[in-house]
C-alpha positions in Angstrom: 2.7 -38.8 38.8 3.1 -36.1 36.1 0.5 -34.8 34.7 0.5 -35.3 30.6 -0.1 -32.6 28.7 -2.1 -33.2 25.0 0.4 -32.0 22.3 -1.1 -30.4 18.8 0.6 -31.6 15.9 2.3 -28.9 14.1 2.5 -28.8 10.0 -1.0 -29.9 10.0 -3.4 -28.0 7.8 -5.6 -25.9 9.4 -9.3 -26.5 8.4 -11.5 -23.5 6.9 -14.2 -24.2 8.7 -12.6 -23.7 12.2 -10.7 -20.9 11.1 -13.7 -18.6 10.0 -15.9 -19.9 12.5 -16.8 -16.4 14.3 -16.6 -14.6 11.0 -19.2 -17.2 9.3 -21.1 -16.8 12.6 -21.6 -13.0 11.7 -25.2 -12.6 9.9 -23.5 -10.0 7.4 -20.8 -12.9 6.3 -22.4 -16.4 6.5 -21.2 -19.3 4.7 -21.9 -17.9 1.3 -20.1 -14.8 1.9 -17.0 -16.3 3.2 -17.4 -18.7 0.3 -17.3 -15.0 -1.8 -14.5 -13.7 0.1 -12.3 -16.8 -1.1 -13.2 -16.1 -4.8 -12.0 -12.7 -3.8 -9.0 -10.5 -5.6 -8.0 -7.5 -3.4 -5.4 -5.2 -4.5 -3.3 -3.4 -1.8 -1.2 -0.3 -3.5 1.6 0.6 -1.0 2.2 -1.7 2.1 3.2 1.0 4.7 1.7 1.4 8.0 -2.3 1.3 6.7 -1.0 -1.5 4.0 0.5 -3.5 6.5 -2.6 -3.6 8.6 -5.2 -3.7 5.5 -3.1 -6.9 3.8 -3.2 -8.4 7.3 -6.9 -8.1 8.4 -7.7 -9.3 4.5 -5.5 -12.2 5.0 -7.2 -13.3 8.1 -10.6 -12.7 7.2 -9.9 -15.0 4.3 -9.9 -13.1 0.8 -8.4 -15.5 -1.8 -6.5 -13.8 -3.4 -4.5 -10.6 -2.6 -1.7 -8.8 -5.1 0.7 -6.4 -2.5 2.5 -3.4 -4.3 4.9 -1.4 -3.0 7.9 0.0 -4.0 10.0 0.8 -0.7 12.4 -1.3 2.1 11.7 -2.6 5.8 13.2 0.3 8.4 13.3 0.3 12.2 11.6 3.4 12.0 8.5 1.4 10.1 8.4 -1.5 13.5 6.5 1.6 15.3 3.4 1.2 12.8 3.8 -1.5 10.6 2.5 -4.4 11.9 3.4 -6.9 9.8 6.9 -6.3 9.8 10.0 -7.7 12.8 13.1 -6.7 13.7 14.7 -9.3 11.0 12.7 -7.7 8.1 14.5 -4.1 9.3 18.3 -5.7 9.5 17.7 -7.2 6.5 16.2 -4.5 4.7 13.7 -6.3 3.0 11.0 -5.1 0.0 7.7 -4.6 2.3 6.1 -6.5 -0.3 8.1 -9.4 0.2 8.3 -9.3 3.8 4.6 -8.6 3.7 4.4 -12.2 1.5 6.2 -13.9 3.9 4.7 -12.8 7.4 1.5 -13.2 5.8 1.9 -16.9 4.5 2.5 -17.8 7.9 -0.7 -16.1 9.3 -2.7 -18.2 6.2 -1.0 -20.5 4.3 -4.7 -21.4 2.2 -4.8 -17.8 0.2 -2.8 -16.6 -2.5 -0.5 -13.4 -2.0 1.2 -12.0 -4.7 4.5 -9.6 -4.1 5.2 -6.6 -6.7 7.9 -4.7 -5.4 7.4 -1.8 -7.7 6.3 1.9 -8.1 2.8 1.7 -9.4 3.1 3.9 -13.0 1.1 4.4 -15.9 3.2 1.7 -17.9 2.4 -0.5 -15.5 -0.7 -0.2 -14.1 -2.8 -2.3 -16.0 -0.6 -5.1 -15.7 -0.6 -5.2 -11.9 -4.0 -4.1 -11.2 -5.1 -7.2 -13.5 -8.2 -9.0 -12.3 -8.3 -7.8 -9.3 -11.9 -7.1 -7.5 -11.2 -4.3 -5.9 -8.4 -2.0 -5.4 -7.0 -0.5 -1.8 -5.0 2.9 -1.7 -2.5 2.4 1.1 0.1 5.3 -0.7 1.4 8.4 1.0 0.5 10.7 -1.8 -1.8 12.2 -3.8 0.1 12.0 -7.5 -0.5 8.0 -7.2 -4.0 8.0 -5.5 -5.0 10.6 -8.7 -3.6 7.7 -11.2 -5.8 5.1 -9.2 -8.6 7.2 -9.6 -8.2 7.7 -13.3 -7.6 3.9 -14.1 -10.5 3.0 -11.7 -13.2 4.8 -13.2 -11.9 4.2 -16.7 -12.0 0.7 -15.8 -14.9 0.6 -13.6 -13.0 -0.9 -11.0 -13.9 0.1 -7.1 -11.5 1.4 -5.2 -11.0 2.6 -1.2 -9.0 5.8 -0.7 -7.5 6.2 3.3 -5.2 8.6 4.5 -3.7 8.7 8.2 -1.5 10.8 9.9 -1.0 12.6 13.1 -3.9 11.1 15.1 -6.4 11.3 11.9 -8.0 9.1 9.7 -9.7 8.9 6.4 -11.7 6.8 3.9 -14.1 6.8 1.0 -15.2 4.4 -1.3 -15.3 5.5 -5.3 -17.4 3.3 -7.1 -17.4 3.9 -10.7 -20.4 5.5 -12.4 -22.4 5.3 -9.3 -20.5 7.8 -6.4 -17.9 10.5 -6.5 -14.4 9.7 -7.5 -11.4 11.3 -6.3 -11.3 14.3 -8.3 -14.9 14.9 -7.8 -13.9 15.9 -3.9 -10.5 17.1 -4.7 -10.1 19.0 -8.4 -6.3 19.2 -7.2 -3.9 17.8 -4.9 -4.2 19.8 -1.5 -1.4 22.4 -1.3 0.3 24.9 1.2 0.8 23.5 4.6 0.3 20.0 4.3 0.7 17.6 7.3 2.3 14.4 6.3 4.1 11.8 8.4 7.5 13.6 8.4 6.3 16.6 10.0 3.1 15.9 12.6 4.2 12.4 13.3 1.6 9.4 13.3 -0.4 7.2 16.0 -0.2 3.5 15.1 -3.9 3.9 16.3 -5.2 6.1 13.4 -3.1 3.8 10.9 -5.3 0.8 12.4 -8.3 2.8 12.2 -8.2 3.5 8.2 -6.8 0.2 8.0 -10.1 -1.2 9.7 -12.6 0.8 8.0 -11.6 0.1 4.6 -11.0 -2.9 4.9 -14.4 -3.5 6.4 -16.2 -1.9 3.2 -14.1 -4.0 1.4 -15.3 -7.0 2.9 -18.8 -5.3 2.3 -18.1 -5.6 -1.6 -16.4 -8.8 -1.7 -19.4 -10.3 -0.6 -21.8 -8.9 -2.9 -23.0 -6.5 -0.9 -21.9 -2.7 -2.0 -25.3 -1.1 -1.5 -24.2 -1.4 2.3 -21.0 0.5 1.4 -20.9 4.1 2.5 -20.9 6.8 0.2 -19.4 10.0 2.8 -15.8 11.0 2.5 -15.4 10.2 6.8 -12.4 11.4 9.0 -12.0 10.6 12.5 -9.8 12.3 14.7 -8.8 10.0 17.6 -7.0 12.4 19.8 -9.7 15.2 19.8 -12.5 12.9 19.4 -13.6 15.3 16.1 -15.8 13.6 13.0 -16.7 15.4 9.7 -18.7 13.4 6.7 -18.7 14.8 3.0 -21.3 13.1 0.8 -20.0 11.2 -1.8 -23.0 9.5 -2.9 -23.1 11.3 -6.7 -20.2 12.1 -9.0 -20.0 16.1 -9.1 -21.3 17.8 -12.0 -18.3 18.7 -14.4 -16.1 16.8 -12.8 -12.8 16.4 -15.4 -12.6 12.4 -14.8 -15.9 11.3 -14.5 -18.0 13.2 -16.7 -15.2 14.5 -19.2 -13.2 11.2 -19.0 -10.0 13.3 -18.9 -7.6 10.8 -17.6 -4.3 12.7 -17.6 -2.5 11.0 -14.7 -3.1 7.8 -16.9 -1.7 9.2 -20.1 1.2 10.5 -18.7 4.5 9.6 -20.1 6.4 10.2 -16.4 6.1 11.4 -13.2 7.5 14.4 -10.9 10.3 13.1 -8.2 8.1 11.8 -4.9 9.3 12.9 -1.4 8.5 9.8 0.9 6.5 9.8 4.1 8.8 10.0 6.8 11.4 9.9 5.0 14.5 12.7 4.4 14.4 11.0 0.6 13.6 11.4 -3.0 12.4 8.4 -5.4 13.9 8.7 -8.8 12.4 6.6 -10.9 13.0 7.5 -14.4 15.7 5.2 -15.0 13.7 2.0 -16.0 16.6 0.0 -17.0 17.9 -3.6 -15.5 20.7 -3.0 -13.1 22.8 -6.1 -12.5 23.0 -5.8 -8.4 26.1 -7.9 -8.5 28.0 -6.1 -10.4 26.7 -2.5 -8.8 27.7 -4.2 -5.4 31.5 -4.9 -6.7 31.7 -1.3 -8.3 30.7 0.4 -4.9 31.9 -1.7 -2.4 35.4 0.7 -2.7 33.5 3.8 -2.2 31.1 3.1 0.7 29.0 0.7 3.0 27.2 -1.8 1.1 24.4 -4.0 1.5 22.6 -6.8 -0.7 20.1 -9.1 -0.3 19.0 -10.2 -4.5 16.4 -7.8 -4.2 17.7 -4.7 -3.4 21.1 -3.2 -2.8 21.6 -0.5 -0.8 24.9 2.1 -0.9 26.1 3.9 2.4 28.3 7.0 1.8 27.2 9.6 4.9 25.4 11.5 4.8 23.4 9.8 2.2 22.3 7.1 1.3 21.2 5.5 -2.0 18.5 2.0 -2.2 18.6 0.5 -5.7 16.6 -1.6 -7.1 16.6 -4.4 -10.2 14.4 -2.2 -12.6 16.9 1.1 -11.5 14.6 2.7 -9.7 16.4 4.5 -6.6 15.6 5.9 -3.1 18.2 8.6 -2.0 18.4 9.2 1.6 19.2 12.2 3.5 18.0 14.9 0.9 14.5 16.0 0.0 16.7 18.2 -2.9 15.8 16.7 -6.4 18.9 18.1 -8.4 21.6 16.7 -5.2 19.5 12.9 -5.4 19.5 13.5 -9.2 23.4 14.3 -9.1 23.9 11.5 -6.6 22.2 8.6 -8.7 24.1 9.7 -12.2 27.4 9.5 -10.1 27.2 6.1 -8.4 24.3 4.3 -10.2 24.9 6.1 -14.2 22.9 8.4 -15.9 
C-alpha cells in the first residue's frame, strides 16, 4: 500500500509568529522589537546589487514598510549579483524597482513595498524620502550619496552609506547631530583613479557583505536601539582578508554640512550627466517632461529594434542603445561621451 504523503495548502496566510520565530528567539530582537520592526519605514536608494540584497534581508526580517528607488532596468549582466532578480526580469527588461516589488511580495506578502522607479533629485527628494525611518544608500556614486547626506542631516533623518566593488566592502552609519556625516570623512568626492564596477569587476560576496552589515545596523535602529550602532567608517576586504576602521563617532570640526549647514547638493537646480556602474552609458536626465511611450514606440519602430513593456521603452540602433522612460529621463548605451548621448537623445527622443 502507498504511502500518503500530508499535502500543505497553498494560498494560506502564513502566520507571523512562525515566520519570525528564530528572529524573535534572538535576545537583541524579542517580541517587542519585531513588533518595532513592523512599525518600521526603511528607505532603500538604488536597488542594484547591495539594494537587491538590502530590500531582501529587510523584507524577510520583517520591516513594515519599505519604499525601493531606483531609476535603472533588469540586465543579464545584473543575474551575477543581483539577487532578487531572474532570467524573466532580464528578457523583459523590467524597472528594478518593480521587479524588486514583485519578487519581494512573494517572499512576504504581510509588509508594504513601495516601487519608485525614478532618479532620486533635489525636486524630488523630499517627496520620496517621506516618512521614512531610516534611509539606505545602495547608489553607485558619490553625487547622489552627497544629496542624501545633505537632506539627512538637514532633516535629521539616519542614514547607512555602503559601497562595494572588486572584492571590498564599506559602511557607516550618519546619524544626525550625534556622528560624522558624509562630508565630515569625505570634503569631496574621491578623484583620480577610482575603481568602480566597470573597471575592477565585483564579487557577489562583497555586495552581500555591505548588504548584511547595513542592514544589520538598520535593524539595530528600527528597534530602538542606535546606541548599539557603530560609529567607524569599516571596510572589509574579502579577497585579502584586509580591515581598516575610521571613527566616525563626532561630526568634524568645520565641516561645511554639519556645522555650516551648507546644503548645496540640496539646492541645486540640476545635476552633471552620471556614468553608470558597469555600464558603457550616460543618464540624461534633464528632460523632465511626460513622454507618451506609445507614440515614441510607433515613431521609432522604422528606425531600429524596439521594445516596450508600459514602463519603459527601450530603442536599439547598434551600436547604441537608448532606455526611455515616462518622465523622459534616458539611459544611452554604448557611450560614456556626454555630447554623442546628448546628440543621440535630441535626435530620436526631441530636445
Amino acid at each position: 500500500m502507498a504511502s500518503e504523503v500530508d499535502a500543505t495548502p497553498t494560498g494560506l496566510p502564513i502566520e507571523d509568529a512562525e515566520r519570525y520565530s528564530r528572529q524573535v528567539l534572538f535576545r537583541g530582537i524579542g517580541a517587542e522589537g519585531q513588533k518595532k520592526l513592523q512599525q518600521g519605514h526603511a528607505a532603500v536608494i538604488g536597488v542594484g546589487a547591495t539594494g537587491a540584497a538590502t530590500a531582501g534581508l529587510l523584507a524577510r526580517a520583517g520591516v513594515g514598510r519599505l519604499t525601493l528607488i531606483d531609476r535603472d532596468f533588469v540586465e543579464p549582466s545584473n543575474l551575477q549579483r543581483q539577487v532578487l532578480f531572474d532570467e524573466d526580469d532580464a528578457r523583459a527588461a523590467l524597472p528594478k524597482a518593480e521587479a524588486a516589488r514583485q519578487h519581494l511580495a512573494r517572499i512576504n506578502s504581510g509588509i508594504q513595498v513601495n516601487a519608485q522607479v525614478a532618479d532620486l533629485v533635489p525636486a524630488n527628494i523630499s517627496a520620496l524620502l517621506e516618512g521614512a525611518n531610516i534611509v539606505l544608500d545602495c547608489t553607485d556614486n558619490f553625487e547622489t550619496r552627497y544629496l542624501l547626506n545633505d537632506f539627512c542631516v538637514r532633516e535629521g533623518k539616519p542614514w547607512i552609506y555602503a559601497a562595494a566593488v572588486g572584492s571590498y566592502a564599506a559602511t557607516m552609519n550618519i546619524l544626525p547631530q550625534e556622528t560624522a556625516c558624509l562630508a565630515c570623512i569625505f570634503p569631496a568626492a574621491p578623484s583620480g583613479n577610482v575603481e568602480t564596477c566597470d573597471t575592477a569587476g565585483i564579487l557577489s560576496t562583497a555586495v552581500n557583505l555591505a548588504a548584511s552589515l547595513q542592514t544589520t545596523e538598520a535593524l539595530k535602529f528600527l528597534t530602538g536601539q542606535p546606541e548599539l550602532m557603530r560609529r567607524t567608517l569599516l571596510s572589509f576586504d574579502l579577497w585579502t582578508g584586509e580591515r581598516s576602521e575610521i571613527a566616525t563617532a563626532h561630526p568634524r570640526k568645520g565641516c561645511d554640512v554639519c556645522e555650516a549647514r551648507s546644503f548645496r547638493y540640496l539646492a541645486g537646480e540640476g545635476r552633471p550627466h552620471i556614468t553608470l556602474c558597469g555600464r558603457n552609458s550616460v543618464q540624461i536626465h534633464e528632460h523632465h517632461r511626460p513622454v507618451d511611450l506609445l507614440a515614441l514606440r510607433d515613431r521609432l519602430s522604422p528606425l531600429g529594434k524596439v521594445r516596450s513593456n508600459g514602463m519603459l521603452l527601450r530603442f536599439e540602433r547598434p551600436p547604441h542603445s537608448i532606455t526611455v522612460f515616462p518622465d523622459g529621463r534616458a539611459l544611452v548605451q554604448g557611450t560614456t561621451d556626454i555630447g554623442l548621448a546628448r546628440s543621440l537623445y535630441a535626435r530620436f527622443i526631441g530636445v
